[in-house]
Structures are given as structure tokens and as C-alpha cells.
C-alpha positions as CSV (number, residue, x, y, z in Angstrom):
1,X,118.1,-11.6,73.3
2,X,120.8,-11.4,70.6
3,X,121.9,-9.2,68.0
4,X,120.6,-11.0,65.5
5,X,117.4,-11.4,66.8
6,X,117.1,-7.4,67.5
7,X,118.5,-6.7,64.2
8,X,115.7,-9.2,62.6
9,X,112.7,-7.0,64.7
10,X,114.5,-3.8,63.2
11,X,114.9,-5.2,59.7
12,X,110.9,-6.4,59.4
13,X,110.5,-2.8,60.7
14,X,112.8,-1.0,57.9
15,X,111.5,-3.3,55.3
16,X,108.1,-2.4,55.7
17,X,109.1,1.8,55.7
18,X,107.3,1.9,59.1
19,X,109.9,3.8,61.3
20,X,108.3,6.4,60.6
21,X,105.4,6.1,62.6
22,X,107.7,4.8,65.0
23,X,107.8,7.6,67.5
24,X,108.3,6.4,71.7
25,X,104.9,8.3,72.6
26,X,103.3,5.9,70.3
27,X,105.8,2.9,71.1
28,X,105.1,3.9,74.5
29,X,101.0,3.4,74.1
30,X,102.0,0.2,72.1
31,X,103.9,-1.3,74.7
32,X,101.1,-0.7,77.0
33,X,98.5,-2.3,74.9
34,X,100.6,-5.3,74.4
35,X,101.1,-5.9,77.7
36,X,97.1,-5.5,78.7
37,X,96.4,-8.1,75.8
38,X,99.2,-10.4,77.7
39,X,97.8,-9.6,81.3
40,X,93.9,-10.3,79.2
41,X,95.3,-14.1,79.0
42,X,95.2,-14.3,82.7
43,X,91.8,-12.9,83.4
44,X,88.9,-15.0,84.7
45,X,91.8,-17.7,85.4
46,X,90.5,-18.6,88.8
47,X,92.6,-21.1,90.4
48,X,95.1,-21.4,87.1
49,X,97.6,-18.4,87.9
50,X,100.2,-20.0,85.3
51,X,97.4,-20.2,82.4
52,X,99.1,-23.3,81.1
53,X,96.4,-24.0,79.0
54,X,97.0,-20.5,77.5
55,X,101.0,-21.0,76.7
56,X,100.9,-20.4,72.9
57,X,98.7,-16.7,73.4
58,X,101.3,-15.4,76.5
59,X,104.0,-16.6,73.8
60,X,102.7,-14.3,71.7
61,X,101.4,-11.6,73.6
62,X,105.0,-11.5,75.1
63,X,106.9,-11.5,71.9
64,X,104.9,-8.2,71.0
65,X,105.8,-6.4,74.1
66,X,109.4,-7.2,73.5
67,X,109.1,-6.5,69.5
68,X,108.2,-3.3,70.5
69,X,110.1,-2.6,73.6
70,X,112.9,-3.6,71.1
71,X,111.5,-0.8,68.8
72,X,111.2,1.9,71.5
73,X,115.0,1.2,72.6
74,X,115.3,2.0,68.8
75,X,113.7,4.8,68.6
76,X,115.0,6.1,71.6
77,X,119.1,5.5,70.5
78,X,119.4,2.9,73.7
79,X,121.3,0.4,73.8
80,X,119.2,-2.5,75.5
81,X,122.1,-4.3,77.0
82,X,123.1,-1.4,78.8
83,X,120.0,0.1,80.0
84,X,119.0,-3.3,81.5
85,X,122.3,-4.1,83.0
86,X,122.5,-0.4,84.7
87,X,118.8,-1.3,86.3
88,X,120.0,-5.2,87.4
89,X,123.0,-2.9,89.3
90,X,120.3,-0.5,90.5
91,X,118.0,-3.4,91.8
92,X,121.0,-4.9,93.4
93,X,121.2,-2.1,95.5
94,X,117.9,-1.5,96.1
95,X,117.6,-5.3,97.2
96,X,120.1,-6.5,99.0
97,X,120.4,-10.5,98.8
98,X,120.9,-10.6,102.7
99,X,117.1,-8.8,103.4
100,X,115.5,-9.3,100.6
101,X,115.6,-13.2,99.9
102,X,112.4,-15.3,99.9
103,X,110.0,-11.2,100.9
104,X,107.7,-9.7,98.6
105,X,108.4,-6.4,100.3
106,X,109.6,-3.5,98.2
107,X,112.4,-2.3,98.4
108,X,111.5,0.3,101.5
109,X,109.8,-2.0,103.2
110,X,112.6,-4.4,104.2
111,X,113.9,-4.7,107.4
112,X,117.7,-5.2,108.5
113,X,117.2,-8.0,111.2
């Protein structure tokens, strides 16, 4: 995501006066909504796991969890960029390439062979 793109979210937000219901408890309980409206799109799906039938409402489902995870970051004073490269460094150490290529285990799960 680029700047201008998370300086677009920001500036709907500001124009609008609605930081100030902007706190993270409820950007928190927004996020979470979001993302059960975007895991609704998959329910009853049966065989279809990628819903590709359903492209344009996980679109937009999606786009709301990040709008708002883009808000909460906001709110918060993080800087996205950073918090998400820390936890890609954090991952990598949790999962090594070497054991945890191609497994679905988590991260205490894997095995040295």
C-alpha cells in the first residue's frame, strides 16, 4: 500500500470530522466486524473455497478491513511499514524456510529432520 493511498483513507476520514470516534477499542471491534462480513462471503461455499463467483464482495469486504486497519495504525501513532516489516522478521524466525516449506504446522510444531 502506498502513501498516497493511506493518506487518501486518512483524508476521507478527516474530511468527514470522524477521528473522533476513531478510538482503537472501537477500530479494534470494526476490524473484527469487517473481517466476519469478509469470512460471511465464504459461508455455505461447499466445494468453492476461492468463492470466485463472489470476487467483487471479498474486494470489498477486504478493502474495509484494511481502511480500518489503516485507521487503527492511525489512531495508534504506528507506522504500518514498520510494524509489518518487524512481524515478516519475527515470522522468519519463527519459520525457518529449511522446516517449514510446503507444512501447515505452526511454528512449534515443526520438526528439524
Amino acid at each position: 500500500m502506498t502513501q498516497d493511498t493511506i493518506n487518501k483513507i486518512l483524508q476521507f476520514r478527516d474530511d468527514r470530522n470522524w477521528n473522533q470516534f476513531h478510538n482503537p477499542k472501537d477500530l479494534a471491534i470494526s476490524i473484527s466486524l469487517e473481517a466476519a462480513e469478509l469470512l460471511e462471503v465464504f459461508q455455505w461455499s461447499a466445494e468453492d473455497v476461492n468463492c470466485n463467483e463472489k470476487m467483487d464482495r471479498i474486494r470489498e469486504e477486504l478493502a474495509d478491513v484494511v481502511n480500518y486497519c489503516v485507521l487503527m495504525a492511525d489512531a495508534c501513532g504506528l507506522d504500518l511499514d514498520e510494524i509489518v516489516q518487524a512481524k515478516i522478521k519475527k515470522n522468519n524466525e519463527k519459520y525457518p524456510v529449511e522446516l517449514a516449506k510446503g507444512s501447515k504446522e505452526k511454528y512449534n510444531k515443526l520438526k528439524k529432520s
